[in-house]
N, C-alpha and C positions, 0 to 999 in steps of 0.2 A: 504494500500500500504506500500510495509520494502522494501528496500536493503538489498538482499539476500549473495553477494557477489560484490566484487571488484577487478581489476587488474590495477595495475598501472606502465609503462614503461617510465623510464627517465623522469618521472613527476616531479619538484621541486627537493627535494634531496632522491628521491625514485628511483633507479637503476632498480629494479624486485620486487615488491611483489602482492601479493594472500591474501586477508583476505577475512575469512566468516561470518556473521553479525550477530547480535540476533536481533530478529525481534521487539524489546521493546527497550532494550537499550544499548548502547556500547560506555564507556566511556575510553579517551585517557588521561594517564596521563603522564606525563613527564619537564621537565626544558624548559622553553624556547630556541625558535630556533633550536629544537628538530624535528619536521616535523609534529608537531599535528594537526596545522591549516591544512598543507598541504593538509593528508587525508579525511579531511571534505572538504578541496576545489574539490577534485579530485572526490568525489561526487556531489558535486554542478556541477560543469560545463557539468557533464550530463546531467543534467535537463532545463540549460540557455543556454549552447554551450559557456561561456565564465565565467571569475571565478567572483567572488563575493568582491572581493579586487582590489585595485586601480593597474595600469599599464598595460602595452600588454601581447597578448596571450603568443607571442615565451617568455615573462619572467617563462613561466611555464616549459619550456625545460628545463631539467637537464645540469647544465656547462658541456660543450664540445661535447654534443650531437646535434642532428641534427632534431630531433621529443621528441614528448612526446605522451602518451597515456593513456586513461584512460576509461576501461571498465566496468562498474555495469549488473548486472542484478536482474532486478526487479520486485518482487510481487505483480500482483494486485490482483488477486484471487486466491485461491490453485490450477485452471487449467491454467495460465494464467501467465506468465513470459517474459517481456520484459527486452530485449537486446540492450543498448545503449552503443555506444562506439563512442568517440570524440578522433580523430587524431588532434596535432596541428603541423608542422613543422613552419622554418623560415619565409615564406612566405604565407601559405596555409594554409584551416583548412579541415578538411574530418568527418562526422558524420553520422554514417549507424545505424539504428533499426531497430534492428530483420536482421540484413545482409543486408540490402537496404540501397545506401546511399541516403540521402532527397536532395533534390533543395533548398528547402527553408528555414531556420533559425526556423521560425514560428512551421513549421511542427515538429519540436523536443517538444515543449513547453508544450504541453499537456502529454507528455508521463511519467515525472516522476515529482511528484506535490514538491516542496521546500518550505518551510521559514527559511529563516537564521537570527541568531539575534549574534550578535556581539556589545565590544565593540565601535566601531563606529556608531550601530543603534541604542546607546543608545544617539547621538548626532540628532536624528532625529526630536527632539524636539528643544536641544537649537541649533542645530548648523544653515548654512544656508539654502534658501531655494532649492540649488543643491538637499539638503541632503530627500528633501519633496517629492519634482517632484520626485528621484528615487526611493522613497516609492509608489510610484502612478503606474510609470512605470512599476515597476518589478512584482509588484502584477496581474496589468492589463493583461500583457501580458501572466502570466499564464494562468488568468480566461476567458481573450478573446483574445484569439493568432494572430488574426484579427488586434487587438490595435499593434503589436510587428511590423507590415509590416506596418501599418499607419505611425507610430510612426518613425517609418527607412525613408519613402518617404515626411514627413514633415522637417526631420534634412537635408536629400538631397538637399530640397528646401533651408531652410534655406542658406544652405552652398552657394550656386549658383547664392539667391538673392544676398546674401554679395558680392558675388565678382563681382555682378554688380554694387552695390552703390559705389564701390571702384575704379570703374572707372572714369577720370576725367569727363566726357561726357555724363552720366547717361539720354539716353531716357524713358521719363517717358509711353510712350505708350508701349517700350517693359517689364517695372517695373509694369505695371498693368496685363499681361501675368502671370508674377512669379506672382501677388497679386493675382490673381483668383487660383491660384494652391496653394499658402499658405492656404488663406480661405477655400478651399474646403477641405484640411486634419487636417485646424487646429479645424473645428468647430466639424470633424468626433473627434478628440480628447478630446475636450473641454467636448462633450455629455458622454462618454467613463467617462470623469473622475467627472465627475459632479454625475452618477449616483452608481459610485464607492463609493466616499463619502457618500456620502447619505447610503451607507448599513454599513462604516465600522464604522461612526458614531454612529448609531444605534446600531452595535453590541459590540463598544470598549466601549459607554455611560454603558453599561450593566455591564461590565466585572469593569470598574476603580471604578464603586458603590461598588461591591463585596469587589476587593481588599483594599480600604479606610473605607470600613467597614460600607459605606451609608455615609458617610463624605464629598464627593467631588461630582460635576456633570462635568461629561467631557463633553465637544461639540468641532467634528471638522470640522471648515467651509473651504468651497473649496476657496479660492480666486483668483476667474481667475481673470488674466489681463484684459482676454476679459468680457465683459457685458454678462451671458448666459440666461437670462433672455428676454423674444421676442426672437424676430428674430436675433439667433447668426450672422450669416453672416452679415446680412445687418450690424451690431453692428461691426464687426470686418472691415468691409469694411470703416465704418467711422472713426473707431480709426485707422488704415494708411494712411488715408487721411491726420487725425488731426497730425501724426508724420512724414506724408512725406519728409520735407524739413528738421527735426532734424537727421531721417535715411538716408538722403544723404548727411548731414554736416557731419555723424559722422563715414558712410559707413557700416552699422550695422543694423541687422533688428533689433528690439527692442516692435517691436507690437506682440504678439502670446502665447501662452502656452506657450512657454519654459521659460516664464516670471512668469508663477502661483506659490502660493504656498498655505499652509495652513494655517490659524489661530486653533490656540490648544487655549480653555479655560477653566480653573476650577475654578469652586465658581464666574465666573464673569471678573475671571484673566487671562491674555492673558497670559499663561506662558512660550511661546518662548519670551520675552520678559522679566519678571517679578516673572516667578514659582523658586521657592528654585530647589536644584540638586534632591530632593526627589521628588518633585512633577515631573519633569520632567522625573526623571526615572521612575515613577511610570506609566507616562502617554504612555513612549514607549514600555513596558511589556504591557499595554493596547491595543497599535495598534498592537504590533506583534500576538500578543492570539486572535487579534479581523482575522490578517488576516487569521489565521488558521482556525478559526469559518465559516470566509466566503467560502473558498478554500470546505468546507465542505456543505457549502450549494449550492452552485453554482455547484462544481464539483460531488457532492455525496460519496466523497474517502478522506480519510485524507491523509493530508499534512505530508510528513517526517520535524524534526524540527533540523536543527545544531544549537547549543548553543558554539559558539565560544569565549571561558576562559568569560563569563559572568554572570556567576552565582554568582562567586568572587564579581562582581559588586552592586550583589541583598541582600540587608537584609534576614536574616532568614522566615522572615514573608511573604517576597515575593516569595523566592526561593518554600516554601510551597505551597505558592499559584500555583506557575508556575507548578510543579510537580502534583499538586493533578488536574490540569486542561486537566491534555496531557495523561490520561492512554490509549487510543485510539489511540496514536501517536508514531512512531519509532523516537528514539531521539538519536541523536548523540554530544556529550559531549566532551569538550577539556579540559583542566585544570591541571595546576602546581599540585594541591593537591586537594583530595576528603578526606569529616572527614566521619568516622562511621556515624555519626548522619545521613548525606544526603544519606551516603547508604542506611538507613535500611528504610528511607522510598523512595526510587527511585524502582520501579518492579524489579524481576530479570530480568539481561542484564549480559552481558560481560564486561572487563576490559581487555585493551590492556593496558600495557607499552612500551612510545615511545621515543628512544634514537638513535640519530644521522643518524635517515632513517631507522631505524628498529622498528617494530611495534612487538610486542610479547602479544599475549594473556594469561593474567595468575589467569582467575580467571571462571571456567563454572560450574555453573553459579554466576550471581553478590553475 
């Protein structure tokens, strides 16, 4: 699967343009603040319906406009070309494939496969565990589009039970109504991410031996809140029992998934806690390569990879690693500066130059 092409209308600080793609590689170089990210977001949010960076949709409309737009079309086979285009205006969002527009959010997810790795997914490790759960998330709901509408009608819950605990008067027979509807989306979750782990484990333990040179054992264990072990429900049904009286002191559900996170370890060392900056980079280059590996077995298609200004981030020794690992992968690159060195071993691709919402290609091929 490549992005063949792209159109972008009042997206960010992109007024009108048209770029065509090299199906290997296409790197943006330019000064910050320039629009590099931009273009790779303007890509992403094909594939999610929403961008990959913190804040609202309408922040993606260009100042003083009233919509933005952002169309791909994409390659899965040489007969075989999908058309995804994501309307957002102030209020609304619109997303048609192939000219059809979908009902559902879900229904976009499978269409064009992503992993984006970034600066900030390099905090996926030390940072909190918001930053875990959305590794869990965003992956799932590619690989089971299923998990993305679960996922949406457990946060619903969530939201609905709160504003009951918040109430002075909290009837507990109508709070066990919302407790049979938490439990029954939070344990479909709970399985979903239990058995995610367990593959990405297996295939990032593979990948961080490689990169350490046989040096290190990664293991990443799921740590649900809830017990998943027996009978999840009846498990979850006891642990809101045991928090009842603290969730209506404090008006907050606080029992569920959205409480999980992960324990990362190497050599024995919990290193969200305790790993140097190298191990912990070392071990988020692990899960991002691990989810590509999976996206491939689950899906049978490779994942397109954005590499947002991160390479900067990665030792030589790593960035090799990452490079010699993706020649099956369409990769798209942001970055202040490229050295010869990383060109001459990256596939030929393309090079745009990006300067003030102007993208210019100037180099076919890399």
């Amino acid at each position: 699967m490549y992005i063949k092409e792209i159109e972008l209308k009042n997206f960010r600080n992109y007024e009108d343009i048209k770029l065509d793609f090299h199906e290997k590689i296409n790197i943006f170089v330019g000064n910050n603040a320039q629009g590099k990210t931009n273009l790779i977001e303007g890509v992403y949010v094909t594939s999610f319906g929403r961008s990959f960076r913190s804040g609202k949709d309408n922040q993606m409309i260009k100042f003083g406009e009233e919509f933005c737009k952002s169309k791909v079309y994409a390659v899965r086979d040489e007969d075989e070309t999908s058309v995804v285009e994501v309307l957002i205006g102030e209020s609304e969002k619109g997303v048609k494939v192939n000219g059809v527009k979908i009902k559902k959010m879900q229904e976009l997810l499978e269409n064009i496969l992503i992993v984006v790795f970034s600066p900030d997914d390099l905090k996926i490790v030390k940072g909190d565990p918001e930053k875990r759960r959305r590794f869990m998330d965003r992956e799932l709901s590619q690989i089971r589009p299923s998990y993305y509408s679960e996922l949406s009608s457990y946060r619903k819950i969530i939201s609905q039970r709160n504003a009951l605990l918040k109430e002075k008067d909290v009837k507990e027979d109508v709070l066990e109504v919302w407790d049979e509807k938490l439990i029954d989306y939070g344990v479909k979750i709970i399985d979903k991410r239990k058995d995610f782990i367990e593959k990405i484990n297996r295939i990032s333990k593979e990948i961080h031996s490689d990169i350490t040179n046989r040096k290190e054992d990664l293991k990443i264990i799921y740590d649900s809140y809830v017990e998943f072990e027996g009978n999840v429900a009846e498990n979850f049904k006891l642990k809101l029992e045991k928090n009842r009286k603290k969730e209506m002191f404090r008006g907050s559900t606080e029992t569920g998934p959205h409480r999980d996170d992960l324990k990362i370890i190497s050599n024995g060392i919990d290193i969200v806690k305790y790993g140097s900056q190298g191990q912990q980079r070392t071990a988020a280059l692990s899960l991002k390569l691990a989810e590509l590996k999976l996206i491939k077995e689950e899906k049978d298609e490779e994942a397109i990879l954005l590499l947002d200004d991160v390479l900067s981030e990665l030792d030589k020794e790593r960035q090799n690693y990452l490079i010699n690992s993706l020649e099956n992968n369409q990769i798209f690159i942001t970055t202040t500066d490229i050295s010869d060195d990383l060109k001459e071993k990256l596939p030929k691709g393309y090079t745009f130059t990006v300067k003030n919402g102007i993208a210019e290609r100037i180099s076919f091929p890399l």
